[in-house]
TORKOL-4160 file (C-alpha; in steps of 0.2 Angstrom, whole numbers, padded with zeros to 4 digits, m for minus):
185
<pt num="1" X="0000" Y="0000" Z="0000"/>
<pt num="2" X="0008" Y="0019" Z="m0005"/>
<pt num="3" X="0008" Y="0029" Z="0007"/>
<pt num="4" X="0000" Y="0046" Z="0003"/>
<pt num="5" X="0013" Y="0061" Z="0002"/>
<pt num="6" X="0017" Y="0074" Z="0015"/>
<pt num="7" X="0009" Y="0091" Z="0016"/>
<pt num="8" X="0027" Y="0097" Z="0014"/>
<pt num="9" X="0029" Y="0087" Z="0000"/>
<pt num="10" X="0015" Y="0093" Z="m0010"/>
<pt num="11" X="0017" Y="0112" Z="m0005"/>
<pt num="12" X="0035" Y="0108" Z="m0010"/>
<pt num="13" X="0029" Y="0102" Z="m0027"/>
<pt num="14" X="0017" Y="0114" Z="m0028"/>
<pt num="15" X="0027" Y="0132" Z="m0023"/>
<pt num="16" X="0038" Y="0141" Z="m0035"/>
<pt num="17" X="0049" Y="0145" Z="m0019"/>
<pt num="18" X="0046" Y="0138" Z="m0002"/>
<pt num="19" X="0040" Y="0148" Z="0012"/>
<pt num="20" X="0059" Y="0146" Z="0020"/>
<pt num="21" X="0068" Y="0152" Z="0003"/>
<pt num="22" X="0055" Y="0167" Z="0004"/>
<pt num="23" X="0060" Y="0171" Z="0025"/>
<pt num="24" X="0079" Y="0172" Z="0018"/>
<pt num="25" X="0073" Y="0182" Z="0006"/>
<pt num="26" X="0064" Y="0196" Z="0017"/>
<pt num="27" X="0081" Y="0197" Z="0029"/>
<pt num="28" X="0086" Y="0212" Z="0018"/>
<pt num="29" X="0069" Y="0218" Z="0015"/>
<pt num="30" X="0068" Y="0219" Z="0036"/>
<pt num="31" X="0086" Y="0227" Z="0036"/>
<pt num="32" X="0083" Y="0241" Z="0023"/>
<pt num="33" X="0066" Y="0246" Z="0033"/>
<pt num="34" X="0075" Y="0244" Z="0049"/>
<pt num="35" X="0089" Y="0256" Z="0045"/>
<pt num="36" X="0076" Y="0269" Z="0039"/>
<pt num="37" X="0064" Y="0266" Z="0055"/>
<pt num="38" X="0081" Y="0270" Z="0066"/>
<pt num="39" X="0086" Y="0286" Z="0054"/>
<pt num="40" X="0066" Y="0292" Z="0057"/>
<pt num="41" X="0071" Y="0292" Z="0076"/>
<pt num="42" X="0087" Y="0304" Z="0075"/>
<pt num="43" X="0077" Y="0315" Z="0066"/>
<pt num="44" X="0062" Y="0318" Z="0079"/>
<pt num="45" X="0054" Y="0332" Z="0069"/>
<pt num="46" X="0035" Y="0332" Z="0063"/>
<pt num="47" X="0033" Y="0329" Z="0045"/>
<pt num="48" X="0053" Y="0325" Z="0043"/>
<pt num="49" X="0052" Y="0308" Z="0054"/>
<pt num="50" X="0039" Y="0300" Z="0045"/>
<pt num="51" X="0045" Y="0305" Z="0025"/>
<pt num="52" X="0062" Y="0294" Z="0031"/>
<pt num="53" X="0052" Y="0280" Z="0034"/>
<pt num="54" X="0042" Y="0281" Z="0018"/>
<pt num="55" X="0058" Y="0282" Z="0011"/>
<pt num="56" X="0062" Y="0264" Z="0018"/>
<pt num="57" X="0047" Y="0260" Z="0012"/>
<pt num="58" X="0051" Y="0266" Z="m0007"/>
<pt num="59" X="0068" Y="0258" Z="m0005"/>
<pt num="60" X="0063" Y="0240" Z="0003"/>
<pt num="61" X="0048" Y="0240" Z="m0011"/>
<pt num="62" X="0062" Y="0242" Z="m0025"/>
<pt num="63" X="0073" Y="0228" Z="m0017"/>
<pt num="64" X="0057" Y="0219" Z="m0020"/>
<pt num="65" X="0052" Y="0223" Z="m0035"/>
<pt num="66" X="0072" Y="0219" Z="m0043"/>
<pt num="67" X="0072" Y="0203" Z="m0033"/>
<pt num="68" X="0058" Y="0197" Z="m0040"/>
<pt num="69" X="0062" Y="0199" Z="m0055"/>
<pt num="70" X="0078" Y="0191" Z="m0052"/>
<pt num="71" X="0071" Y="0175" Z="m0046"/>
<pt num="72" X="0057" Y="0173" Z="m0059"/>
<pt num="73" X="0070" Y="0170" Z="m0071"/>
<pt num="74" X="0072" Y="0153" Z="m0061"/>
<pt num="75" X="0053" Y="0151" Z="m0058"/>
<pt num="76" X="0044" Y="0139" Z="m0069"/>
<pt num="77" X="0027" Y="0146" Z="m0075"/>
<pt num="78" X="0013" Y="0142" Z="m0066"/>
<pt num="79" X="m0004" Y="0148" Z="m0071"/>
<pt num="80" X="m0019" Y="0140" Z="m0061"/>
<pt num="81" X="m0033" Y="0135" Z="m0066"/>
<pt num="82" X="m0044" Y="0134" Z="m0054"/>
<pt num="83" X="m0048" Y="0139" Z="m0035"/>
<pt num="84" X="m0037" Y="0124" Z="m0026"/>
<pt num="85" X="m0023" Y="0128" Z="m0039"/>
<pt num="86" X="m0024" Y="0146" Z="m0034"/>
<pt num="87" X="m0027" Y="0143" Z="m0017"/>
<pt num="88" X="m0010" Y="0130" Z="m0018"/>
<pt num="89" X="0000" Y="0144" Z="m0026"/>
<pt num="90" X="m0002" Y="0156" Z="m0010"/>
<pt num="91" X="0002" Y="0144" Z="0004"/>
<pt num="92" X="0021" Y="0149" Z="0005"/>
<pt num="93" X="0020" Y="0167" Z="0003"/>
<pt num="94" X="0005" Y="0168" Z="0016"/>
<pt num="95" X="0017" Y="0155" Z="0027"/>
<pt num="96" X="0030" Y="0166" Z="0023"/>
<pt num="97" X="0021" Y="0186" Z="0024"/>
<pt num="98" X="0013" Y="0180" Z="0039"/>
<pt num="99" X="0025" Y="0175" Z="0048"/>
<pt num="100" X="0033" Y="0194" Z="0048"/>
<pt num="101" X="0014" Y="0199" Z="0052"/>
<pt num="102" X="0014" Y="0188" Z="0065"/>
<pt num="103" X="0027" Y="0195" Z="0072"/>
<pt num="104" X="0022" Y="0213" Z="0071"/>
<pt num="105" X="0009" Y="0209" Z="0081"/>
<pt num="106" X="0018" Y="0202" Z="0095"/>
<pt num="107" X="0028" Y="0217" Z="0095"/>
<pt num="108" X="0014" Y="0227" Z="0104"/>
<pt num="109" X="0015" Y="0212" Z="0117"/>
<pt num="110" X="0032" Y="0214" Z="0124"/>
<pt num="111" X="0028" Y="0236" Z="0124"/>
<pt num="112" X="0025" Y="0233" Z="0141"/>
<pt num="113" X="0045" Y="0228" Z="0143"/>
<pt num="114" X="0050" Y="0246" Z="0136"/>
<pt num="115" X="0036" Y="0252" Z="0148"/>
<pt num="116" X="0051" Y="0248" Z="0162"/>
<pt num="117" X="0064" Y="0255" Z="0155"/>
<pt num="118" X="0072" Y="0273" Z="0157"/>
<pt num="119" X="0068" Y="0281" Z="0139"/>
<pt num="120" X="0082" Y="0281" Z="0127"/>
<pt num="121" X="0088" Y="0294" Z="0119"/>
<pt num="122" X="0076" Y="0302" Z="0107"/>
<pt num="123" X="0062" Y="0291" Z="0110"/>
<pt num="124" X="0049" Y="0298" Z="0120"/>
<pt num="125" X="0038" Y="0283" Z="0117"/>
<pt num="126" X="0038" Y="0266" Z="0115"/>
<pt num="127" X="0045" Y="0259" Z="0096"/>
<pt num="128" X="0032" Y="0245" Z="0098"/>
<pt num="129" X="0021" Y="0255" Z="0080"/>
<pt num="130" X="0036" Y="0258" Z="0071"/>
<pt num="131" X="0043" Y="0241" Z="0074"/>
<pt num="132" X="0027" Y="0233" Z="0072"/>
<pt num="133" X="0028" Y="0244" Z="0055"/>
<pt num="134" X="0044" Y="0235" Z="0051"/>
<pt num="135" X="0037" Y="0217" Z="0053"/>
<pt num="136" X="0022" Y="0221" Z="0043"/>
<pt num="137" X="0031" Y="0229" Z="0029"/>
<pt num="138" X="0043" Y="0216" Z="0027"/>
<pt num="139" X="0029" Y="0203" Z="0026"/>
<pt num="140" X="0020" Y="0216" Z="0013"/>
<pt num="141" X="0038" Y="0215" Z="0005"/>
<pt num="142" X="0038" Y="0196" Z="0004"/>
<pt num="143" X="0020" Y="0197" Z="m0006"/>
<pt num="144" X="0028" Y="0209" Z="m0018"/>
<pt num="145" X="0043" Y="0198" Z="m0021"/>
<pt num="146" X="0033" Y="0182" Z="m0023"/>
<pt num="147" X="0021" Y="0193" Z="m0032"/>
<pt num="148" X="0032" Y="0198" Z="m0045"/>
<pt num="149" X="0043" Y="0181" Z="m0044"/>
<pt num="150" X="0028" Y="0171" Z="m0051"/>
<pt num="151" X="0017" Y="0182" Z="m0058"/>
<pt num="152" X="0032" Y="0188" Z="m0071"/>
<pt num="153" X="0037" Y="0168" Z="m0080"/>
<pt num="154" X="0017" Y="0167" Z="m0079"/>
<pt num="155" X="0014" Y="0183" Z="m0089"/>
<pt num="156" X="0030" Y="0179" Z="m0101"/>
<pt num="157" X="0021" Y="0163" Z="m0104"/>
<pt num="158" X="0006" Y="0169" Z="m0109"/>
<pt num="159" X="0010" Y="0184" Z="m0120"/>
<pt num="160" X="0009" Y="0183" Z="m0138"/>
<pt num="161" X="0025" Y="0192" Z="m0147"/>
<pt num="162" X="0020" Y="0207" Z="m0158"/>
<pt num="163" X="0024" Y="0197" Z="m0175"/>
<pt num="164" X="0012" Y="0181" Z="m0168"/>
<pt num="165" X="m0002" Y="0192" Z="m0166"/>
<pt num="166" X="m0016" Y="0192" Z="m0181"/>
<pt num="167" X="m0015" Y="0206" Z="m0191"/>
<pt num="168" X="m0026" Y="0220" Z="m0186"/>
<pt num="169" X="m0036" Y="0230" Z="m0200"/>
<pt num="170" X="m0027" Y="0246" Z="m0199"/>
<pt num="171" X="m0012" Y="0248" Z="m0186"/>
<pt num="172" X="m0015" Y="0261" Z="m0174"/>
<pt num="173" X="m0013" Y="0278" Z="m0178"/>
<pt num="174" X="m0010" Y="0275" Z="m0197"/>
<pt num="175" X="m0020" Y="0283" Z="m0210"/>
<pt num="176" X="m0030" Y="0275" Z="m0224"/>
<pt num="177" X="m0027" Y="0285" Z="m0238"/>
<pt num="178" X="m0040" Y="0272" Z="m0249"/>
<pt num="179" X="m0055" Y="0282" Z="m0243"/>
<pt num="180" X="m0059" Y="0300" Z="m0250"/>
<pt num="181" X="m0056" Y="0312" Z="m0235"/>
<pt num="182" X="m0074" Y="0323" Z="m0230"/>
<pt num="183" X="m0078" Y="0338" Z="m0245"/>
<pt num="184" X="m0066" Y="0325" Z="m0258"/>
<pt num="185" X="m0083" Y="0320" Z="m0268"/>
Protein backbone atom coordinates (compact mmCIF):
# COMPACT_ATOMS: atom_id res chain seq x y z
CA UNK A 1 0.00 0.00 0.00
CA UNK A 2 1.61 3.72 -1.02
CA UNK A 3 1.55 5.86 1.42
CA UNK A 4 0.00 9.17 0.51
CA UNK A 5 2.68 12.28 0.36
CA UNK A 6 3.34 14.86 3.01
CA UNK A 7 1.76 18.23 3.21
CA UNK A 8 5.47 19.31 2.71
CA UNK A 9 5.75 17.31 0.04
CA UNK A 10 2.94 18.58 -1.92
CA UNK A 11 3.49 22.31 -1.02
CA UNK A 12 6.94 21.69 -2.00
CA UNK A 13 5.82 20.33 -5.49
CA UNK A 14 3.49 22.88 -5.61
CA UNK A 15 5.43 26.31 -4.61
CA UNK A 16 7.65 28.20 -7.02
CA UNK A 17 9.71 29.02 -3.85
CA UNK A 18 9.23 27.56 -0.45
CA UNK A 19 8.07 29.63 2.48
CA UNK A 20 11.89 29.11 4.09
CA UNK A 21 13.64 30.40 0.61
CA UNK A 22 11.02 33.38 0.88
CA UNK A 23 12.05 34.23 4.99
CA UNK A 24 15.86 34.30 3.61
CA UNK A 25 14.69 36.49 1.14
CA UNK A 26 12.82 39.18 3.41
CA UNK A 27 16.22 39.48 5.77
CA UNK A 28 17.22 42.41 3.50
CA UNK A 29 13.80 43.67 3.05
CA UNK A 30 13.60 43.79 7.16
CA UNK A 31 17.22 45.36 7.23
CA UNK A 32 16.60 48.13 4.62
CA UNK A 33 13.21 49.14 6.53
CA UNK A 34 15.03 48.89 9.84
CA UNK A 35 17.82 51.17 9.05
CA UNK A 36 15.29 53.88 7.77
CA UNK A 37 12.83 53.11 11.03
CA UNK A 38 16.26 54.03 13.15
CA UNK A 39 17.20 57.15 10.73
CA UNK A 40 13.28 58.40 11.45
CA UNK A 41 14.21 58.43 15.16
CA UNK A 42 17.48 60.88 14.91
CA UNK A 43 15.40 62.96 13.11
CA UNK A 44 12.40 63.63 15.81
CA UNK A 45 10.75 66.37 13.73
CA UNK A 46 7.04 66.39 12.53
CA UNK A 47 6.57 65.83 9.05
CA UNK A 48 10.65 64.90 8.67
CA UNK A 49 10.49 61.65 10.86
CA UNK A 50 7.80 60.03 8.98
CA UNK A 51 8.97 61.02 4.99
CA UNK A 52 12.46 58.90 6.19
CA UNK A 53 10.37 56.10 6.78
CA UNK A 54 8.45 56.24 3.57
CA UNK A 55 11.68 56.41 2.23
CA UNK A 56 12.49 52.89 3.65
CA UNK A 57 9.44 52.03 2.31
CA UNK A 58 10.29 53.20 -1.37
CA UNK A 59 13.64 51.51 -1.05
CA UNK A 60 12.51 48.08 0.67
CA UNK A 61 9.66 47.99 -2.17
CA UNK A 62 12.48 48.49 -5.10
CA UNK A 63 14.62 45.60 -3.46
CA UNK A 64 11.32 43.80 -3.97
CA UNK A 65 10.37 44.68 -6.94
CA UNK A 66 14.46 43.88 -8.52
CA UNK A 67 14.46 40.59 -6.66
CA UNK A 68 11.61 39.33 -7.90
CA UNK A 69 12.47 39.89 -10.96
CA UNK A 70 15.67 38.20 -10.36
CA UNK A 71 14.11 35.07 -9.14
CA UNK A 72 11.49 34.70 -11.81
CA UNK A 73 14.05 33.95 -14.14
CA UNK A 74 14.41 30.62 -12.20
CA UNK A 75 10.51 30.11 -11.66
CA UNK A 76 8.72 27.85 -13.79
CA UNK A 77 5.48 29.24 -15.06
CA UNK A 78 2.63 28.39 -13.13
CA UNK A 79 -0.81 29.56 -14.25
CA UNK A 80 -3.73 27.96 -12.12
CA UNK A 81 -6.58 26.97 -13.29
CA UNK A 82 -8.84 26.70 -10.74
CA UNK A 83 -9.60 27.79 -6.97
CA UNK A 84 -7.45 24.89 -5.25
CA UNK A 85 -4.60 25.51 -7.72
CA UNK A 86 -4.87 29.24 -6.72
CA UNK A 87 -5.31 28.57 -3.32
CA UNK A 88 -2.06 26.08 -3.66
CA UNK A 89 0.01 28.70 -5.19
CA UNK A 90 -0.39 31.20 -2.10
CA UNK A 91 0.37 28.86 0.83
CA UNK A 92 4.27 29.77 1.07
CA UNK A 93 4.05 33.45 0.52
CA UNK A 94 0.93 33.65 3.28
CA UNK A 95 3.37 30.98 5.42
CA UNK A 96 5.92 33.22 4.69
CA UNK A 97 4.27 37.11 4.75
CA UNK A 98 2.52 35.94 7.72
CA UNK A 99 4.99 34.98 9.63
CA UNK A 100 6.51 38.74 9.58
CA UNK A 101 2.89 39.86 10.35
CA UNK A 102 2.71 37.70 13.02
CA UNK A 103 5.45 39.05 14.45
CA UNK A 104 4.33 42.69 14.14
CA UNK A 105 1.72 41.82 16.12
CA UNK A 106 3.57 40.41 19.02
CA UNK A 107 5.53 43.31 19.10
CA UNK A 108 2.88 45.36 20.86
CA UNK A 109 3.04 42.46 23.44
CA UNK A 110 6.33 42.81 24.71
CA UNK A 111 5.67 47.11 24.88
CA UNK A 112 4.92 46.56 28.12
CA UNK A 113 8.99 45.65 28.67
CA UNK A 114 10.00 49.17 27.21
CA UNK A 115 7.24 50.49 29.70
CA UNK A 116 10.19 49.55 32.40
CA UNK A 117 12.70 50.95 31.02
CA UNK A 118 14.35 54.53 31.33
CA UNK A 119 13.61 56.15 27.84
CA UNK A 120 16.38 56.15 25.49
CA UNK A 121 17.57 58.80 23.71
CA UNK A 122 15.14 60.41 21.37
CA UNK A 123 12.45 58.29 22.01
CA UNK A 124 9.80 59.56 23.99
CA UNK A 125 7.66 56.70 23.31
CA UNK A 126 7.56 53.17 23.09
CA UNK A 127 9.01 51.88 19.29
CA UNK A 128 6.30 48.95 19.53
CA UNK A 129 4.15 50.99 16.04
CA UNK A 130 7.29 51.62 14.17
CA UNK A 131 8.61 48.16 14.79
CA UNK A 132 5.46 46.67 14.30
CA UNK A 133 5.50 48.78 11.00
CA UNK A 134 8.73 46.92 10.22
CA UNK A 135 7.45 43.36 10.68
CA UNK A 136 4.35 44.20 8.52
CA UNK A 137 6.24 45.87 5.89
CA UNK A 138 8.63 43.13 5.46
CA UNK A 139 5.83 40.65 5.24
CA UNK A 140 3.93 43.20 2.67
CA UNK A 141 7.51 43.02 1.09
CA UNK A 142 7.64 39.28 0.82
CA UNK A 143 4.05 39.48 -1.24
CA UNK A 144 5.51 41.90 -3.60
CA UNK A 145 8.69 39.55 -4.17
CA UNK A 146 6.50 36.38 -4.58
CA UNK A 147 4.18 38.54 -6.43
CA UNK A 148 6.43 39.52 -9.10
CA UNK A 149 8.53 36.16 -8.86
CA UNK A 150 5.52 34.28 -10.13
CA UNK A 151 3.40 36.50 -11.65
CA UNK A 152 6.45 37.60 -14.19
CA UNK A 153 7.46 33.67 -16.00
CA UNK A 154 3.45 33.46 -15.86
CA UNK A 155 2.76 36.64 -17.72
CA UNK A 156 6.06 35.82 -20.22
CA UNK A 157 4.28 32.58 -20.77
CA UNK A 158 1.12 33.84 -21.79
CA UNK A 159 2.03 36.81 -23.99
CA UNK A 160 1.89 36.63 -27.63
CA UNK A 161 5.10 38.37 -29.35
CA UNK A 162 3.94 41.38 -31.63
CA UNK A 163 4.73 39.43 -35.00
CA UNK A 164 2.43 36.19 -33.66
CA UNK A 165 -0.48 38.40 -33.15
CA UNK A 166 -3.14 38.48 -36.19
CA UNK A 167 -3.02 41.17 -38.19
CA UNK A 168 -5.16 43.93 -37.13
CA UNK A 169 -7.17 46.03 -40.05
CA UNK A 170 -5.41 49.26 -39.76
CA UNK A 171 -2.39 49.56 -37.28
CA UNK A 172 -2.93 52.11 -34.71
CA UNK A 173 -2.61 55.69 -35.56
CA UNK A 174 -2.00 55.00 -39.30
CA UNK A 175 -4.05 56.58 -41.94
CA UNK A 176 -6.02 54.94 -44.78
CA UNK A 177 -5.44 56.92 -47.55
CA UNK A 178 -8.01 54.37 -49.82
CA UNK A 179 -11.09 56.45 -48.56
CA UNK A 180 -11.78 60.00 -49.94
CA UNK A 181 -11.21 62.44 -47.03
CA UNK A 182 -14.78 64.63 -46.08
CA UNK A 183 -15.61 67.51 -48.92
CA UNK A 184 -13.24 65.09 -51.51
CA UNK A 185 -16.52 64.08 -53.61
Amino acid sequence: MASSPSPRALLDAAAPLSPRRLLGESLPIVAVLLVWTVLSWLVPVAGVSGLVRDAGAVMAGLYAVVRGVALADDVSPTVPDDVGSTLRLNVPVVLAAGTWFVIGALVHAVEAVYRLLPLVGGLYGSPATPLAQVAAGTGLGVVVLYAVAVGLPAARSAWTPREDRPASREPSGSVDDSRPAAGDD
